[in-house]
Every structure is written in C-alpha cells, then in structure tokens.
C-alpha positions in Angstrom: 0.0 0.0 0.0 2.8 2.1 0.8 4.5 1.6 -2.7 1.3 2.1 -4.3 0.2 5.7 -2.1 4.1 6.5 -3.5 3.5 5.9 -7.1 0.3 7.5 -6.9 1.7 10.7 -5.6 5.1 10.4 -8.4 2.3 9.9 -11.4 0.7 13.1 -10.4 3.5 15.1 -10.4 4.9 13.1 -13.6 1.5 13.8 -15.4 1.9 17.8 -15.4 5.1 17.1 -16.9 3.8 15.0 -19.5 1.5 17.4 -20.6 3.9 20.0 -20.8 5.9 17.8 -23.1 3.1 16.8 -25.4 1.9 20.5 -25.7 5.8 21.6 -26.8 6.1 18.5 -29.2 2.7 19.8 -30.9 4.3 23.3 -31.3 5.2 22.0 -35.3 7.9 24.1 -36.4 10.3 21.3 -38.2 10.3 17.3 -38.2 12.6 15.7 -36.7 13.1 12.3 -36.9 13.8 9.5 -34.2 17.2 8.4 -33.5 17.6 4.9 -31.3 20.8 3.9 -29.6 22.6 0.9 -28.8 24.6 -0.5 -26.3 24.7 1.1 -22.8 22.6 4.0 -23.8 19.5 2.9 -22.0 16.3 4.9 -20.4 15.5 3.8 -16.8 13.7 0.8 -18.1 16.3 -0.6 -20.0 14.9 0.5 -23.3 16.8 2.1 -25.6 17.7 6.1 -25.6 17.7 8.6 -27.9 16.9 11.3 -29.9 15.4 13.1 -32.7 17.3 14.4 -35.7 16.6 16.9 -38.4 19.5 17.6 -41.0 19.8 21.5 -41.6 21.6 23.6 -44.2 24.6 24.3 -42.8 26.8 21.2 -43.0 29.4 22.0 -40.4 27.2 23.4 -37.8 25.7 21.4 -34.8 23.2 21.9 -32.0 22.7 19.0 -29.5 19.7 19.8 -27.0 19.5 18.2 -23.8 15.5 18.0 -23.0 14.8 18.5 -19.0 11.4 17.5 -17.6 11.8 16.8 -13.7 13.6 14.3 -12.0 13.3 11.1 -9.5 15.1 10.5 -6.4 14.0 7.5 -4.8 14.0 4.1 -6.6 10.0 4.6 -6.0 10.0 7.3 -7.8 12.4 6.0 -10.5 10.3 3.0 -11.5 7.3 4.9 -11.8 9.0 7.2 -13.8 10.4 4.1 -16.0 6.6 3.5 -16.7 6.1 6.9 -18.8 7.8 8.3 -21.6 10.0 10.3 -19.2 11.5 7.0 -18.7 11.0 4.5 -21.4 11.7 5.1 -25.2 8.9 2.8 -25.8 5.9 4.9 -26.6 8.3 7.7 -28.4 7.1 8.8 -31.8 9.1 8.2 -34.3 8.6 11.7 -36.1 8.3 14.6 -33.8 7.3 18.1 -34.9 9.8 20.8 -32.5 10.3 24.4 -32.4 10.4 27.5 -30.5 12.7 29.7 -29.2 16.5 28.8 -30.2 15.0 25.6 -32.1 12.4 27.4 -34.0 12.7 27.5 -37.7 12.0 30.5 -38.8 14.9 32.6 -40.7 15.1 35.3 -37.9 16.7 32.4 -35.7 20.3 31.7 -36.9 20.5 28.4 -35.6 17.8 27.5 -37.5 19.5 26.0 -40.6 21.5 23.8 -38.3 22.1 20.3 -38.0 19.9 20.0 -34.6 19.6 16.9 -32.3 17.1 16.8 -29.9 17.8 14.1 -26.6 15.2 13.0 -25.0 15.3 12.8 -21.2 15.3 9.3 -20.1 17.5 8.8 -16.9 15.6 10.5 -14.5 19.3 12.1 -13.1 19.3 15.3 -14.7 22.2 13.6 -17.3 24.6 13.2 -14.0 23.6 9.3 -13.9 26.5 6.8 -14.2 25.9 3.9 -12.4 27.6 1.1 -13.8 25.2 -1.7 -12.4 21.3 -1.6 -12.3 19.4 -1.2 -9.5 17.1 -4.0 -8.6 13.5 -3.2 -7.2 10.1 -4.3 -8.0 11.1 -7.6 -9.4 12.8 -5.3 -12.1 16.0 -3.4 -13.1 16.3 0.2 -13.1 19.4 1.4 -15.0 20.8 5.2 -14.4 22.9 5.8 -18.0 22.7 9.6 -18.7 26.1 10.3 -19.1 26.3 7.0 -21.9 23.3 7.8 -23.4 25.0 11.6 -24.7 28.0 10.1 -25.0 26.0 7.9 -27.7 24.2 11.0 -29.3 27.4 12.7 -29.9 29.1 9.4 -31.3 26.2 8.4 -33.4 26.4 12.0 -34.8 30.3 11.7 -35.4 30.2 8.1 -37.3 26.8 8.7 -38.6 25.4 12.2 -39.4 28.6 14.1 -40.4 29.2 15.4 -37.5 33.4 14.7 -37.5 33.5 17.0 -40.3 31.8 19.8 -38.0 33.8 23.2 -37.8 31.1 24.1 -34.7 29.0 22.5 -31.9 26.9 23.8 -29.4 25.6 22.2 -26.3 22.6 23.3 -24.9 19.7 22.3 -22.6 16.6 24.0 -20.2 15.8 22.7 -16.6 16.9 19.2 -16.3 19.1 19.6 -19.5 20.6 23.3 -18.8 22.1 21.0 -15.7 23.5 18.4 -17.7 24.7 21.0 -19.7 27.1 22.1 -17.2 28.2 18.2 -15.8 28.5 17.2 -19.4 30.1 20.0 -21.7 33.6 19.4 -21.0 33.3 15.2 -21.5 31.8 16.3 -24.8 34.3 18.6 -25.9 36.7 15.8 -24.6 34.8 13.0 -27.5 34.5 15.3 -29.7 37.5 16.0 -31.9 39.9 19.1 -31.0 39.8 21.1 -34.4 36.0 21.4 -33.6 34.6 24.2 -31.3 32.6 23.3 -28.7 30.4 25.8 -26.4 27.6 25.5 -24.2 24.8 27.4 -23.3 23.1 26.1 -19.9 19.0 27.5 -19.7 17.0 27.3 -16.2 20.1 24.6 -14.8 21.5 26.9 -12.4 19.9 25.6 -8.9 20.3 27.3 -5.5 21.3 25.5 -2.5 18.9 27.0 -0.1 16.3 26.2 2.4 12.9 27.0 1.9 10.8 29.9 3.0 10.5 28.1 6.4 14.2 27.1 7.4 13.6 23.7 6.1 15.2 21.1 3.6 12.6 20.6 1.0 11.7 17.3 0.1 13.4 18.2 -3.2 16.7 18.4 -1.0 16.2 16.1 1.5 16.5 13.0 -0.9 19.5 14.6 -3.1 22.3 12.9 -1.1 20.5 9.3 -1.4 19.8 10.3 -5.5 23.5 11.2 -5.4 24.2 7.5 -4.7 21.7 5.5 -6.6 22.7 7.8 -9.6 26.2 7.0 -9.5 26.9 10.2 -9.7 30.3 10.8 -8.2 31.0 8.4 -11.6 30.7 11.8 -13.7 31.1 14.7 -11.8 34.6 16.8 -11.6 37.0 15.1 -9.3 38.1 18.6 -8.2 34.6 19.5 -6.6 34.3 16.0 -5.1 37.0 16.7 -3.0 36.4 19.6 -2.3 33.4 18.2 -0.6 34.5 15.0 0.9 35.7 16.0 4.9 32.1 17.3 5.1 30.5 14.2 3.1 28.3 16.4 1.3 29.6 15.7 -2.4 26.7 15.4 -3.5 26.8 19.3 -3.9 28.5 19.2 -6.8 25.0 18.2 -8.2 24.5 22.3 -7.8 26.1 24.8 -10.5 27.0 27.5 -8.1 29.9 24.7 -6.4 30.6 22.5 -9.7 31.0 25.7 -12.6 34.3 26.5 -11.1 36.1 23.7 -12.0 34.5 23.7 -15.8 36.8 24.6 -18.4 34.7 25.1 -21.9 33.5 28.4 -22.4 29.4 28.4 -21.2 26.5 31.4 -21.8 23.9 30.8 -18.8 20.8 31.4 -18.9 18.7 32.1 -16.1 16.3 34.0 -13.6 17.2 34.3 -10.6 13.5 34.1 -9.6 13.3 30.9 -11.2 9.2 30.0 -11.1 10.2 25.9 -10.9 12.5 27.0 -8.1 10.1 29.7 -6.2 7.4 26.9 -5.8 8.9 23.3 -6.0 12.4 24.1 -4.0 12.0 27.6 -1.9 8.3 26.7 -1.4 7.0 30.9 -1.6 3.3 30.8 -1.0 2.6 33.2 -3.8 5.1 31.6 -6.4 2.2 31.1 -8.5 1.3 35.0 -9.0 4.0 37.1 -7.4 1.7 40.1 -7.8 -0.9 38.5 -4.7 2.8 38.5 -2.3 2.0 40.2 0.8 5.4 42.4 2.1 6.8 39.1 4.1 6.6 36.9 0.8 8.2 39.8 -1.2 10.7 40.6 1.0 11.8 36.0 1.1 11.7 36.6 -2.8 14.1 39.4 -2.6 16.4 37.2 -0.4 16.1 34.6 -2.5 17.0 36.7 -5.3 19.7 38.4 -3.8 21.5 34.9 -2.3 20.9 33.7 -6.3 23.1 36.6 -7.5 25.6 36.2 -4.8 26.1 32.4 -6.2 27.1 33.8 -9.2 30.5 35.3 -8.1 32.4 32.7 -10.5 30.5 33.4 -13.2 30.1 37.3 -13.2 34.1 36.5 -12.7 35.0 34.5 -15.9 36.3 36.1 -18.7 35.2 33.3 -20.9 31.5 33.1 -19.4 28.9 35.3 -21.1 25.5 35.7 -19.0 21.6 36.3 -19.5 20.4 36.3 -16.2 16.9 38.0 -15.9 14.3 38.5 -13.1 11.3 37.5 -14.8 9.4 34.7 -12.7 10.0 32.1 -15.7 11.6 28.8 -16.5 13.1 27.0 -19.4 13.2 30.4 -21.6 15.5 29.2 -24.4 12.4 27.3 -25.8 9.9 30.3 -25.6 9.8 32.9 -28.2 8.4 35.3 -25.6 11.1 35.0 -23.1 13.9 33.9 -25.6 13.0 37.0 -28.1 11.1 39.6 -25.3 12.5 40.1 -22.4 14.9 42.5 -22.4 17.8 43.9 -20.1 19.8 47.0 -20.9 18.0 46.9 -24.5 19.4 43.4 -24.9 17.1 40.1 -25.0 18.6 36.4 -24.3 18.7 35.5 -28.4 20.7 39.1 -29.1 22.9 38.8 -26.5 23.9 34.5 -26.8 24.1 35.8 -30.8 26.7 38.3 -29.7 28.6 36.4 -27.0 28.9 33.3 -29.6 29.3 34.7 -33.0 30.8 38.4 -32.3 33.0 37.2 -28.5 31.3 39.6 -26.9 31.6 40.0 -23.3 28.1 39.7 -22.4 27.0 39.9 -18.7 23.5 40.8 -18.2 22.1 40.6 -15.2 19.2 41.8 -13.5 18.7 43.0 -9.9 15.0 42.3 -8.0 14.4 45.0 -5.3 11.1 45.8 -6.1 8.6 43.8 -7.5 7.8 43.7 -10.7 11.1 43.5 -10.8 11.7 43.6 -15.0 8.9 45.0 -16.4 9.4 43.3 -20.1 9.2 39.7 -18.7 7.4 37.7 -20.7 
C-alpha cells in the first residue's frame, strides 16, 4: 500500500510534466526524426535512448539539445518514472514536430539551418547518472545511464550524421538539460575532436542551495544525497569539486552549478532567472510563487532574499572572462524554448537570443544581469 500511495503521488507530479511535453512537441515548427541507440545507452527501463534528428543547411554546424522534464530521487519514484515516456523510449514517436525559441525554424533564428539533435530525457538524473550496475526493485531493473546515453548521441552523430567534419557544436539544454549542460560539456568537448569548437549554453540549470521559505530542507533536497548515490553520480562529476566536498560528506553538492561551474573549463553562456518560477514553488516553497503580484510584504521581501542569495552564487561566473551571461528577473523557467522569453524580455535593451548571438558569433563579453528589489522587478518579462 505504501509503494502504491508512492506511485500515486510520483504519477501526479509526472503527469503535469507529460502534458507539458506533449503540448511543446505539438508546437510544429520542423520534423525531426527518431534516432535509437545501442549498447549502454539505456532509459530507466532498459529500453533504448535517444533522440530526434533533423538535418539543416549548414553542413558543419551542430546543435545538441538536452530536453529536462523533472527528476526522480527514490527508486519509488524512479520506477514509476520508468513506466512513462520520461523513462521508457517505448511509446516515443518516431517523427516529432519541435520548435520554438533557439529551435524554432524560422529565418530570424540563426541556428535554425543547423544540424539539430534533440535528446530525449530518459535517466531520471538530470544527465549526472552513471551507475555502472542496475538497481534492482520491484522484481525489475532500473538502470541510471545519462552520461552513456549523450555520450551515444554525440558518437552516433560523429560516425553517422557528419558530425566529425563539423567546424562548430553547441551544447545546450533547459531545466533538467541546462544542468547536464554544465556536468557534461567538458566530456563532450573531450569526445569530440579538438579542431572542432565546442560551447555550451546552460537554460534554467542553475539551482540554488537553499532552504525554503520556512528554514527547512525541502523534500526536493532532502533526498539529493540518497539520489547522489543510486545515480552514480560521483561516476561523472569533476574530481576537483568532489574533493572539495568530501571531509564534510556532502559531495553530492556538486549536483548544484554554483559549487561545480568553477572547476569547468569550456567556455558556457547561462541562462537564467534568478527568480526561477520551478525553483520559487517546487524548492523555496514561496506561498505566492504562482502569482508574485498577490505576495503580501513578508513573501516579497523572502523573494528578494532569495533573489539576492541567487546573484551572490554567481561570483564565479560574473568573474569569468570566458563566461557570457543572460540572467533575468522574470518569474520564468526554461526560456531558451519560448519565443516570448527567448526574443522579449529584455535587459539594458538586450534580449537572451541578441545577446547568446553576440557572445557566440561576435566574443562579446556579455554579462547581463538583472537586480529584484522591487517587484515587478523587469517589467518586459514575458
């Protein structure tokens, strides 16, 4: 009964992602067609990864997108994740229509005549998953392979879809994938050959280590060390940051950007508000997270605070000559994949498209970042 309560309460919060998912994939912009992988490039159910392809007209220009969409943290919540398409390739399409944002296909987008591979997020670990044995439960095996299954795309894209003769290659990602973003780009640029340049651009994957609202551990937090382990984890992130946290015991930290980016050597553009609307209501638990505007003077003073703490943890970043930065305060998440947000909101006269445009084609130093002292705090948000 207790298993069953469990899944009950993980399908719930699985099924708002799901529908969030469906209503993106039926945003048709351009078809992309399924690409399955072999060997140890395995969703949570054993079936095989992957992800969906659409060739573009510039031959030596990539763009590998990491898709996000929650996470599990208990074996519980792993296997009933394993029994939806957030965890099992086996009701995937095998056309998708995608768009929006820095995939749409429209000529105003100059990414949009790229080669473009879409991964689809099946490890449940945020990418960080490395576990070199399955997990047994349920009279089943649950198998944690995110950092094989993009180490697949990208080889499956060098032996198969040109990708070795590539002059460029970006790695990107929102939520879920703007993490893996940063605990994967600098493997990737290691399998990928040298004479190709390799960036990343990391959307809605910087997460705050903080309490909630109430001076507690949300449940969200409270299971991350016990994820850390079942992930295999420590399999993937940088050595450097592990032992950084290992008198303390707390490595699994490094699953947070604001400890691990430090150590990361490939040049990165974040993406971000620092009043993140996933992290607001899921992780700092605001009462009014849903409609900022209803916050009574205690809620917008915590959102301040939790604004202010989120620029603090920036310090490496805002410090990085290599580094460029859009980070808005605009109650949002996963902008790189909303033409609003990726093409309307604005800071200094700059939206996130102009200014990743002039940071990756032009070097541009590009550092925009918001302040929240007074709600609304960027009027343009979209």
């Amino acid at each position: 009964l207790l298993l069953q309560a469990r899944l009950w309460h993980t399908m719930s919060r699985l099924s708002c992602l799901l529908v969030a998912v469906v209503l993106y994939v039926l945003r048709v912009e351009g078809t992309f067609d399924l690409q399955l992988l072999s060997g140890d490039a395995v969703c949570i159910d054993g079936s095989p990864a992957g992800y969906y392809y659409q060739q573009g007209a510039e031959a030596d220009s990539y763009l590998i997108f990491l898709n996000g969409g929650g996470v599990c943290e208990t074996p519980q919540d792993c296997y009933a994740r394993s029994l939806t398409s957030l965890g099992s390739s086996k009701s995937w399409p095998k056309t998708a229509g995608i768009g929006g944002g820095i995939l749409d296909q429209t000529k105003a987008n100059p990414f949009s005549t790229w080669n473009t591979a879409v991964v689809q997020y099946c490890d449940g670990g945020r990418y960080s998953s490395n576990a070199k044995d399955p997990y047994p439960f349920n009279k089943t095996n649950l198998y944690f392979r995110g950092v094989p299954i993009v180490n697949g795309v990208v080889n499956d894209l060098l032996k198969n879809k040109g990708m070795a003769n590539a002059k460029r290659v970006i790695l990107t990602g929102c939520s879920a994938g703007g993490e893996g973003t940063y605990y994967l780009l600098d493997l990737v640029r290691e399998w990928i050959p040298a004479h190709i340049d390799v960036k990343g651009m990391a959307d809605a994957g910087w997460f705050l280590d903080t309490l909630d609202v109430y001076g507690k551990a949300s449940n969200y937090f409270a299971e991350l060390p016990g994820a850390f382990t079942l992930w295999g984890s420590n399999n993937t992130l940088k050595p450097q940051c592990l032992e950084a946290f290992q008198k303390t015991g707390d490595q699994w930290r490094c699953l947070f950007a604001e400890y691990f980016f430090q150590y990361m050597t490939t040049p990165i553009f974040i993406l971000q508000s620092q009043i993140d609307s996933y992290q607001l209501s899921v992780l700092y638990t605001l009462p009014c997270a849903g409609n900022l505007a209803s916050c009574n003077q205690t809620e917008l003073q915590q959102l301040y605070k939790f604004a202010n703490k989120f620029e603090t943890s920036l310090v490496h970043a805002i410090s990085s000559p290599k580094t460029g930065m859009f980070v808005d305060a605009c109650p949002t998440h996963c902008q790189s994949q909303s033409d609003g947000s990726w093409n309307g909101t604005l800071i200094n006269g700059h939206t996130a498209a102009s200014a990743f445009a002039s940071w990756y084609f032009n070097g541009t130093s590009v550092k925009q970042v918001d302040t929240c002292t007074s709600y609304p705090c960027n009027k343009s948000c979209k």
